[in-house]
mmCIF file of the N, C-alpha and C atoms, coordinates in Angstrom:
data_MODEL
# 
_entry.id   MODEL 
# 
loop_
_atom_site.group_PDB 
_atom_site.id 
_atom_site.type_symbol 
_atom_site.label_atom_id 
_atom_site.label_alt_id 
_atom_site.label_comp_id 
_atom_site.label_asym_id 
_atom_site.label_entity_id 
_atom_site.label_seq_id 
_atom_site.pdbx_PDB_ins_code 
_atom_site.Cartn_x 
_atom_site.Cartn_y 
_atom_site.Cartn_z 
_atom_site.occupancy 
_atom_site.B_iso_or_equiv 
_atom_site.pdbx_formal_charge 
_atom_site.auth_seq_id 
_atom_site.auth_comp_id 
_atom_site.auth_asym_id 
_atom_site.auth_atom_id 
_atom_site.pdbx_PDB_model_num 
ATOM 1   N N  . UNK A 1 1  ? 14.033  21.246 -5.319  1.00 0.00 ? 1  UNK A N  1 
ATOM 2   C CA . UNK A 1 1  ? 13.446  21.335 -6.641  1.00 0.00 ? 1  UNK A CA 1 
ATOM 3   C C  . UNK A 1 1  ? 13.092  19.947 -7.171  1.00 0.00 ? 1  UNK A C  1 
ATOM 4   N N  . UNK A 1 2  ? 14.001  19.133 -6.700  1.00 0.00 ? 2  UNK A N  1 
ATOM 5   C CA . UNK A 1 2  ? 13.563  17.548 -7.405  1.00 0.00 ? 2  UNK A CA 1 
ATOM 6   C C  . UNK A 1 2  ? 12.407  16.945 -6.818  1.00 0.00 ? 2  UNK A C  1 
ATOM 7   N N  . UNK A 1 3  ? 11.608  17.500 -5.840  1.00 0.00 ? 3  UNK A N  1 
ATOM 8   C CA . UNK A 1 3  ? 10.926  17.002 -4.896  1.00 0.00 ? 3  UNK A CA 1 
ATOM 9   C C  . UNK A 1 3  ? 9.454   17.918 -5.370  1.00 0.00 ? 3  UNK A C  1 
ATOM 10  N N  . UNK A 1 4  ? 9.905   18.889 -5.936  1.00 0.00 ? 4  UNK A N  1 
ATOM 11  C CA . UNK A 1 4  ? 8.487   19.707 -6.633  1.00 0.00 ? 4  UNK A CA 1 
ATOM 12  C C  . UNK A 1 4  ? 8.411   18.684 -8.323  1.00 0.00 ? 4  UNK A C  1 
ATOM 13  N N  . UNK A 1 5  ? 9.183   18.233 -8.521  1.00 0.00 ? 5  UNK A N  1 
ATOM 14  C CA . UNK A 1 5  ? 9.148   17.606 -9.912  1.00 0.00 ? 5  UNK A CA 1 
ATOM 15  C C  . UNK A 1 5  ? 9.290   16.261 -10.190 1.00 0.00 ? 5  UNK A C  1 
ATOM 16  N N  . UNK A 1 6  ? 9.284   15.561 -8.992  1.00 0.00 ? 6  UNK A N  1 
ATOM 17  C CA . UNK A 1 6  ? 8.693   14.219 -8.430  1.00 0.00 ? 6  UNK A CA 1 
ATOM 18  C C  . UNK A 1 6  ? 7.352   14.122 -8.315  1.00 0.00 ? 6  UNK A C  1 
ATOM 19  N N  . UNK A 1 7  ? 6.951   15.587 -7.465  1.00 0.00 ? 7  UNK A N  1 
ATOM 20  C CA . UNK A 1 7  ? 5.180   15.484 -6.867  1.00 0.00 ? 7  UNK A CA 1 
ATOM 21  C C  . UNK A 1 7  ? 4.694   15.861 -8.207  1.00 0.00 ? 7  UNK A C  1 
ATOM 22  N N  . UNK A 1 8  ? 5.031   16.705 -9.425  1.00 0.00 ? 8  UNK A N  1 
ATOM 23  C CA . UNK A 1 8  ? 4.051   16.969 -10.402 1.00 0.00 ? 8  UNK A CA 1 
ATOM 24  C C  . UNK A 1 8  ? 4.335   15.634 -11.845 1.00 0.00 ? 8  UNK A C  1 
ATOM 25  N N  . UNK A 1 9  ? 5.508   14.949 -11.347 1.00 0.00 ? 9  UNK A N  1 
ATOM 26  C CA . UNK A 1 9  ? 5.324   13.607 -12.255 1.00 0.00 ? 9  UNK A CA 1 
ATOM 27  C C  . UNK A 1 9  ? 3.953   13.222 -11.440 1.00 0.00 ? 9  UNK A C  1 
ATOM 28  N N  . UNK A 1 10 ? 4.303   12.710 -9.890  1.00 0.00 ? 10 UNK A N  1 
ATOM 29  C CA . UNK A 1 10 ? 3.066   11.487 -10.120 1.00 0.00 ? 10 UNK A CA 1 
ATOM 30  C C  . UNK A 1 10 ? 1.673   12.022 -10.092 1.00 0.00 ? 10 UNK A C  1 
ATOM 31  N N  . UNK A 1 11 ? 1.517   13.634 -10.066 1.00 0.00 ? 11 UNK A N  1 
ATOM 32  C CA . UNK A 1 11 ? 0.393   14.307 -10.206 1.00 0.00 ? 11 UNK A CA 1 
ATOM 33  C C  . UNK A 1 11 ? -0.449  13.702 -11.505 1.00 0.00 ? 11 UNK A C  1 
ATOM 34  N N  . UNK A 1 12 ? 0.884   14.275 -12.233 1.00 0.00 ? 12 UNK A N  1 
ATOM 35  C CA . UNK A 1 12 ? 0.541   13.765 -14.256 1.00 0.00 ? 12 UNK A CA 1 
ATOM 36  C C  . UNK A 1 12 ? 0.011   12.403 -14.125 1.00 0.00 ? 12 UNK A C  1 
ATOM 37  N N  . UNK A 1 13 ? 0.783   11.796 -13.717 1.00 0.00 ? 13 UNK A N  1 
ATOM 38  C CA . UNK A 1 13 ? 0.224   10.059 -14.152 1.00 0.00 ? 13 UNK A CA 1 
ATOM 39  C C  . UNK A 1 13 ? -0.471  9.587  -13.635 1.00 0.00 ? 13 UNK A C  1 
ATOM 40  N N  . UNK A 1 14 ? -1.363  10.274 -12.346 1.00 0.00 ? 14 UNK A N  1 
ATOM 41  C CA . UNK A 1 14 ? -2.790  9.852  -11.850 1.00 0.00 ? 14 UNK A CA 1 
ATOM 42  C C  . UNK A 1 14 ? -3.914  10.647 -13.082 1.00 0.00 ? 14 UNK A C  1 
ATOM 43  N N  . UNK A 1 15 ? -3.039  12.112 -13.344 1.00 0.00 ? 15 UNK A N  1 
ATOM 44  C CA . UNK A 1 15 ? -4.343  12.307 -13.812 1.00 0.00 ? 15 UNK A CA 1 
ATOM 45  C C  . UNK A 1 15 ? -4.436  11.631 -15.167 1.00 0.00 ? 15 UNK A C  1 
ATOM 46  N N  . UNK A 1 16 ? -3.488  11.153 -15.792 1.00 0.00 ? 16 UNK A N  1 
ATOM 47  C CA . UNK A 1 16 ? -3.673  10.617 -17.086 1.00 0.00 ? 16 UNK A CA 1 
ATOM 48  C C  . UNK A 1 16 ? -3.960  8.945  -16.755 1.00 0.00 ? 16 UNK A C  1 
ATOM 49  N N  . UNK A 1 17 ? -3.573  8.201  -15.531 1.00 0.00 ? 17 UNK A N  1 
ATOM 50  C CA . UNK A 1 17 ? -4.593  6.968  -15.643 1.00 0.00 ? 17 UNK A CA 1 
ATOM 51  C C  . UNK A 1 17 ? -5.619  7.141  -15.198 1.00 0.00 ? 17 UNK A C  1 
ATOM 52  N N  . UNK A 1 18 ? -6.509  8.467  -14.470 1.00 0.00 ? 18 UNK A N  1 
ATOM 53  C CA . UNK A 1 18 ? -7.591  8.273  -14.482 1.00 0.00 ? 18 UNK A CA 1 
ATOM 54  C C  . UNK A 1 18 ? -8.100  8.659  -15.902 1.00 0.00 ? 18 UNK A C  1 
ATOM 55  N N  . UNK A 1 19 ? -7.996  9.407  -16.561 1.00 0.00 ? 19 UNK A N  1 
ATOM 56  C CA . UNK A 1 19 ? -8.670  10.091 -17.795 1.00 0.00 ? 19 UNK A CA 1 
ATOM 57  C C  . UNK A 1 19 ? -8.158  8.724  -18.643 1.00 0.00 ? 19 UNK A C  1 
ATOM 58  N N  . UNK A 1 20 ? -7.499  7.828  -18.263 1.00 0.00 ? 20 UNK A N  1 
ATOM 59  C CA . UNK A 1 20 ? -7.822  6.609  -19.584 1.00 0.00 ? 20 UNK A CA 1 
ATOM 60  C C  . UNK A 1 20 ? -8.291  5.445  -19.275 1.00 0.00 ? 20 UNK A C  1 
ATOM 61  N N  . UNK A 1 21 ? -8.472  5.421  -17.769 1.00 0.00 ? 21 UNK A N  1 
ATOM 62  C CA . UNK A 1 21 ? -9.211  4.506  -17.149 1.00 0.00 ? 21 UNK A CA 1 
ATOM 63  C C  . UNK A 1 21 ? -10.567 4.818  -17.459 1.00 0.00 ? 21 UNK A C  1 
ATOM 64  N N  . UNK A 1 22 ? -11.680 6.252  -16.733 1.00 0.00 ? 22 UNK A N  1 
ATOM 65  C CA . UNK A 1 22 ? -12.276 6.636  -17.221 1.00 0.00 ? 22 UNK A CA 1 
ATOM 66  C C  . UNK A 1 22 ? -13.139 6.604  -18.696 1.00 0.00 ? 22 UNK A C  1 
ATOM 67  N N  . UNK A 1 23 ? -11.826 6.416  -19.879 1.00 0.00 ? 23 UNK A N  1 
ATOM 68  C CA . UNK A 1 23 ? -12.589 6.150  -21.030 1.00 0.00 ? 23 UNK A CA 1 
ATOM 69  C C  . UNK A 1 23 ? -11.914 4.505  -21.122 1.00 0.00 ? 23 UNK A C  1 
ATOM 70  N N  . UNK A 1 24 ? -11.398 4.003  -21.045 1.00 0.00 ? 24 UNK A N  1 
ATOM 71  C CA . UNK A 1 24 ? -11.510 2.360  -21.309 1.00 0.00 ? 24 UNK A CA 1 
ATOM 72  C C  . UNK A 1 24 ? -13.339 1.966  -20.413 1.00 0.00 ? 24 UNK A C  1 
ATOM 73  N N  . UNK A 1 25 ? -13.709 2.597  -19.501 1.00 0.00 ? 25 UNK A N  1 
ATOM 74  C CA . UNK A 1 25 ? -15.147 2.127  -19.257 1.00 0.00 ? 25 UNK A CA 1 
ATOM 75  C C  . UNK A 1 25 ? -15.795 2.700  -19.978 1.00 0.00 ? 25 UNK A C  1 
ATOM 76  N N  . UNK A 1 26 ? -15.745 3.885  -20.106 1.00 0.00 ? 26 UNK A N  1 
ATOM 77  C CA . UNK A 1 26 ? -17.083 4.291  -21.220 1.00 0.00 ? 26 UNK A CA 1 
ATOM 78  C C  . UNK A 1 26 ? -16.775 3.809  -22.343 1.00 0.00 ? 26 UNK A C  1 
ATOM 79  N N  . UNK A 1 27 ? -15.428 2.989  -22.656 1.00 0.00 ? 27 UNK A N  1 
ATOM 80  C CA . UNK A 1 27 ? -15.778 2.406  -24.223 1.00 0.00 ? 27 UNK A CA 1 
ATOM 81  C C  . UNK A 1 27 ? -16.090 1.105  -23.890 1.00 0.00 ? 27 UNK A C  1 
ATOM 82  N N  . UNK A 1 28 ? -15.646 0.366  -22.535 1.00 0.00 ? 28 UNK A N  1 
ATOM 83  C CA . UNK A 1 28 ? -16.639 -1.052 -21.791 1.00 0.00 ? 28 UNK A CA 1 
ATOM 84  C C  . UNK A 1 28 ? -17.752 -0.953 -22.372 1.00 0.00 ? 28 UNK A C  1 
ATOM 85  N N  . UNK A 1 29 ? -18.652 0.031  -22.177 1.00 0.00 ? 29 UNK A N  1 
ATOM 86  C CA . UNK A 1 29 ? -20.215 -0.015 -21.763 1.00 0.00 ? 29 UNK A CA 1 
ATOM 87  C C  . UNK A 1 29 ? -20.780 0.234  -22.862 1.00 0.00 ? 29 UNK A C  1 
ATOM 88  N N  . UNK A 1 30 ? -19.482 0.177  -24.330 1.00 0.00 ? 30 UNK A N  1 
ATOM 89  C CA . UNK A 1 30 ? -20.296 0.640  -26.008 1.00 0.00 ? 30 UNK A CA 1 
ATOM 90  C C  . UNK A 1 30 ? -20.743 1.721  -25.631 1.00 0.00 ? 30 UNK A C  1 
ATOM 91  N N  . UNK A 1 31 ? -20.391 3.104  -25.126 1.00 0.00 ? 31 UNK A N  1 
ATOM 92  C CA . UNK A 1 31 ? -20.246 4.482  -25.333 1.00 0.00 ? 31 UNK A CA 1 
ATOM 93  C C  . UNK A 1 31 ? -18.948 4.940  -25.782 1.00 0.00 ? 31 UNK A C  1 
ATOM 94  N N  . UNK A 1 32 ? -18.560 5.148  -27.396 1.00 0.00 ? 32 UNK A N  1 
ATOM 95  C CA . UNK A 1 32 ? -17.676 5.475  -27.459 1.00 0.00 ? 32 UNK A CA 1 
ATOM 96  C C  . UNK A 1 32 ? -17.478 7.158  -27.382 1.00 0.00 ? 32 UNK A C  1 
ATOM 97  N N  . UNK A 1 33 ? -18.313 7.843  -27.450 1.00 0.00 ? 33 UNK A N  1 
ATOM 98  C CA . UNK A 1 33 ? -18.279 9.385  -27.636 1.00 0.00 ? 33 UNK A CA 1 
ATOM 99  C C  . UNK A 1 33 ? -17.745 9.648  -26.532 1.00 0.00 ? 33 UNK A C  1 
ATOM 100 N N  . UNK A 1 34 ? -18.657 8.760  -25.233 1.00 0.00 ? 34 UNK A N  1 
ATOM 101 C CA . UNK A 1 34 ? -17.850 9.607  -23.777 1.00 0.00 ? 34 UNK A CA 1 
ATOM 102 C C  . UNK A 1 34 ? -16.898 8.986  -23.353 1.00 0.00 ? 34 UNK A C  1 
ATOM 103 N N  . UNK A 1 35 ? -16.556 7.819  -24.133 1.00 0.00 ? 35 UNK A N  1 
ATOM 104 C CA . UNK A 1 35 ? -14.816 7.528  -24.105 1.00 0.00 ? 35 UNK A CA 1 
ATOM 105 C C  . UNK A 1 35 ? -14.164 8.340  -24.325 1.00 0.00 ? 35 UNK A C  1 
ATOM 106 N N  . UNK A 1 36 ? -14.650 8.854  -25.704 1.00 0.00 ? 36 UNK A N  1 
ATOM 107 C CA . UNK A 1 36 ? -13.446 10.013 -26.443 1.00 0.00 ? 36 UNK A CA 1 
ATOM 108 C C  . UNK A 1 36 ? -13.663 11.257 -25.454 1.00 0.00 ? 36 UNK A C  1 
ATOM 109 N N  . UNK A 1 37 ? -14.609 11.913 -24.902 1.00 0.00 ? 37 UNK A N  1 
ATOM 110 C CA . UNK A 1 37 ? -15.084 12.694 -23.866 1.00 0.00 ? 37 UNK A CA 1 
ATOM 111 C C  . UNK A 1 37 ? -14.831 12.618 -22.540 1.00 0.00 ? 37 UNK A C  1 
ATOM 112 N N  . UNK A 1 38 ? -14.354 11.534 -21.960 1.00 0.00 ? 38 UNK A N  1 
ATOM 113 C CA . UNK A 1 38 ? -13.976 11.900 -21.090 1.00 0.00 ? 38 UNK A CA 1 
ATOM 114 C C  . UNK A 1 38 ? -12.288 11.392 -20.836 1.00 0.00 ? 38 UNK A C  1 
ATOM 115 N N  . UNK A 1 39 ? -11.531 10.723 -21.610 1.00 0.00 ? 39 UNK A N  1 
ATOM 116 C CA . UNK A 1 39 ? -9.738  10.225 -21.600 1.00 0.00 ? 39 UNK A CA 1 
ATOM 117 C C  . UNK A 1 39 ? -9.122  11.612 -22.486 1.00 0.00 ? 39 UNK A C  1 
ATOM 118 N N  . UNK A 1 40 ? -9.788  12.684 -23.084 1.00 0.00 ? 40 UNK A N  1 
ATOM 119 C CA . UNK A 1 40 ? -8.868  13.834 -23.064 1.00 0.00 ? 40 UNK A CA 1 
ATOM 120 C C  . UNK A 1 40 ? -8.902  14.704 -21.974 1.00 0.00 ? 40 UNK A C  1 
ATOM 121 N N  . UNK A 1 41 ? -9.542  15.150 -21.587 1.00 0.00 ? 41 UNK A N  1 
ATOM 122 C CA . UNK A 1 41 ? -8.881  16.108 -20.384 1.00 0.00 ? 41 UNK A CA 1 
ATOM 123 C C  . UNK A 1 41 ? -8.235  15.528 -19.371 1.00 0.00 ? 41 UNK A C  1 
ATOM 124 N N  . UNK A 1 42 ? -8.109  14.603 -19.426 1.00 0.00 ? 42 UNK A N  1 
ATOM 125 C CA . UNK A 1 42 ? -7.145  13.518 -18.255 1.00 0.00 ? 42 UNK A CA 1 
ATOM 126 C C  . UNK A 1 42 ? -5.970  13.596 -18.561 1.00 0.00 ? 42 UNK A C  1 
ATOM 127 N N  . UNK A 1 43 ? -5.964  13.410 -20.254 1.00 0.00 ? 43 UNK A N  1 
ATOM 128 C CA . UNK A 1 43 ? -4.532  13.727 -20.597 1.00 0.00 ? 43 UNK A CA 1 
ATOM 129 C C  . UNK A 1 43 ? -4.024  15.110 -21.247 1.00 0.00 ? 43 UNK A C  1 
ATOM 130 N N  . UNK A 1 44 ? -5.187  15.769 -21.168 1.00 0.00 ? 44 UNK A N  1 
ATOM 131 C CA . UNK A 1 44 ? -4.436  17.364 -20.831 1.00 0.00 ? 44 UNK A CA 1 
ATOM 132 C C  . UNK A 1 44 ? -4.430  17.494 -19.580 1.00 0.00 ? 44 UNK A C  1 
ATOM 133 N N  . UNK A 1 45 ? -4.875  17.272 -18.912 1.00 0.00 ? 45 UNK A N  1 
ATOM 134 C CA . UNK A 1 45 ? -4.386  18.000 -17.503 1.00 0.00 ? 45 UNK A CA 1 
ATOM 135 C C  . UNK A 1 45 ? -3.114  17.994 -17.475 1.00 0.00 ? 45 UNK A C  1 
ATOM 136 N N  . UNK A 1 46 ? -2.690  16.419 -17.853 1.00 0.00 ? 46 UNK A N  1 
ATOM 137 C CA . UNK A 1 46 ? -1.563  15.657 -17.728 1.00 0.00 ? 46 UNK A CA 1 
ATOM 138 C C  . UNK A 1 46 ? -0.697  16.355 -18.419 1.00 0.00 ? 46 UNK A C  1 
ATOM 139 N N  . UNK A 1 47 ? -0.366  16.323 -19.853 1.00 0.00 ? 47 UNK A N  1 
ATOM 140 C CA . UNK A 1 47 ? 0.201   17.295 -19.986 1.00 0.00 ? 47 UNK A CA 1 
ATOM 141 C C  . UNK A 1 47 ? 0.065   18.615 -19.832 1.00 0.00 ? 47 UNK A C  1 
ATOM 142 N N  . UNK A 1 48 ? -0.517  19.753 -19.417 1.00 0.00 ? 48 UNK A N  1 
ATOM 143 C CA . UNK A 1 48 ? -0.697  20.532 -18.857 1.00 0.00 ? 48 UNK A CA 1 
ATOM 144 C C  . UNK A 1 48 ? 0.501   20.601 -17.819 1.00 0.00 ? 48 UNK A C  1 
ATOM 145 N N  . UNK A 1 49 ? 0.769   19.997 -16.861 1.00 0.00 ? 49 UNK A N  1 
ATOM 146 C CA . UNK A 1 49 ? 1.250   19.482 -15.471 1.00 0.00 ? 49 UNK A CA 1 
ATOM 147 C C  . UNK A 1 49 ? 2.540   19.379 -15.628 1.00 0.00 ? 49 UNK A C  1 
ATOM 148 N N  . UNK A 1 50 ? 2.942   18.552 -17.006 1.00 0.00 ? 50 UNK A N  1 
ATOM 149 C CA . UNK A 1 50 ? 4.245   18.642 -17.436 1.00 0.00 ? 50 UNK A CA 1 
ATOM 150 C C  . UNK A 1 50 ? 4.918   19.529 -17.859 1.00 0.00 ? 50 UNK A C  1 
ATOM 151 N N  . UNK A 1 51 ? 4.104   20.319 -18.113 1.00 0.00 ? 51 UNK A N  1 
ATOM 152 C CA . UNK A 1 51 ? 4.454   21.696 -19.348 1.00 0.00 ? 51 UNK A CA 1 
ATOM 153 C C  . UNK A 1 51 ? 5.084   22.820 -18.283 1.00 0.00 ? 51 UNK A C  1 
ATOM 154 N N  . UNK A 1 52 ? 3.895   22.694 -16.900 1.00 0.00 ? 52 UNK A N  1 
ATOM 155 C CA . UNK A 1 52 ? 4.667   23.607 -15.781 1.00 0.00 ? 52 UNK A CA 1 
ATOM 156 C C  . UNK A 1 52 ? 5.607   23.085 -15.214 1.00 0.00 ? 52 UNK A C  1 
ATOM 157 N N  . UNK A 1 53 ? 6.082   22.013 -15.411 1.00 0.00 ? 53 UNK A N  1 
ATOM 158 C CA . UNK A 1 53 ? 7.184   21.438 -14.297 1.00 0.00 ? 53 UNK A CA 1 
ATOM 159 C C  . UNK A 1 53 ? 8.509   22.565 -14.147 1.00 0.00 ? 53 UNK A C  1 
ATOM 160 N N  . UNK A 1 54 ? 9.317   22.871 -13.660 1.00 0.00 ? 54 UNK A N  1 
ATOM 161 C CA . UNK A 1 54 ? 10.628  23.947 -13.816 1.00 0.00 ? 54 UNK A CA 1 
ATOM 162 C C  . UNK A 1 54 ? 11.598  22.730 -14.056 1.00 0.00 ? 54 UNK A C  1 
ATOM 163 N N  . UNK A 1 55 ? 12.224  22.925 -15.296 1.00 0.00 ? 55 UNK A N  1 
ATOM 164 C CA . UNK A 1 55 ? 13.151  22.415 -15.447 1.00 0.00 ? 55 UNK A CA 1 
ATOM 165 C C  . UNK A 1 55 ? 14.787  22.478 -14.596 1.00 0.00 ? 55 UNK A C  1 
ATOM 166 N N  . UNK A 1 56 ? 15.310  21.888 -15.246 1.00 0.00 ? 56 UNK A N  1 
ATOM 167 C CA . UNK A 1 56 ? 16.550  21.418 -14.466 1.00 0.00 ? 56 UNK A CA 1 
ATOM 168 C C  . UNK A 1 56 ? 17.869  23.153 -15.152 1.00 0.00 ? 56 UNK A C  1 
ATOM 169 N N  . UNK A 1 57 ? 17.884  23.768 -13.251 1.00 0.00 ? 57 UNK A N  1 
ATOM 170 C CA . UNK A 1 57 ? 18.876  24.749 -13.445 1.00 0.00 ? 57 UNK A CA 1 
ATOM 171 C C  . UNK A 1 57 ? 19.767  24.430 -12.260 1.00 0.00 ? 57 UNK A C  1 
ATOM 172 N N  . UNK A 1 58 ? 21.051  25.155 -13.054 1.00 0.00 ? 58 UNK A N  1 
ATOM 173 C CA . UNK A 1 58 ? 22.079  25.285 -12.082 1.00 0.00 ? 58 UNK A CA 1 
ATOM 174 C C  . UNK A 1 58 ? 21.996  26.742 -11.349 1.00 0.00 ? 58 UNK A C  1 
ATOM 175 N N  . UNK A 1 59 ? 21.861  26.282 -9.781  1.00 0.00 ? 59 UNK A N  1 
ATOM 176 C CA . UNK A 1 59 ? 21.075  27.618 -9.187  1.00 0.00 ? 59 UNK A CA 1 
ATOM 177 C C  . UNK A 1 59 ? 22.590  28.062 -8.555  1.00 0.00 ? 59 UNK A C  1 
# 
């Protein structure tokens, strides 16, 4: 179980540094709309990802 909730941490934190990497360039390039357009669903996925993780049981 710790090994399914290891792989969906570093799932989360790719997808949330890409979705803020992603918008730190589109706000580089003075596009701020598709900054704001494209660093949220990066970090919903992200949390998304967290939300399914299975928490900690005594099996």
């Amino acid at each position: 179980m710790m090994r399914i909730r290891l792989i969906l941490m570093a799932a989360s934190a790719c997808l949330a540094s890409l979705g803020v990497f992603a918008g730190a360039f589109g706000f580089a390039n003075g596009t701020l709309d598709q900054a704001i357009a494209f660093a949220w669903p990066g970090l919903g996925a992200a949390l998304a990802l967290i939300m399914v993780m299975p928490s900690r049981t005594q099996d």
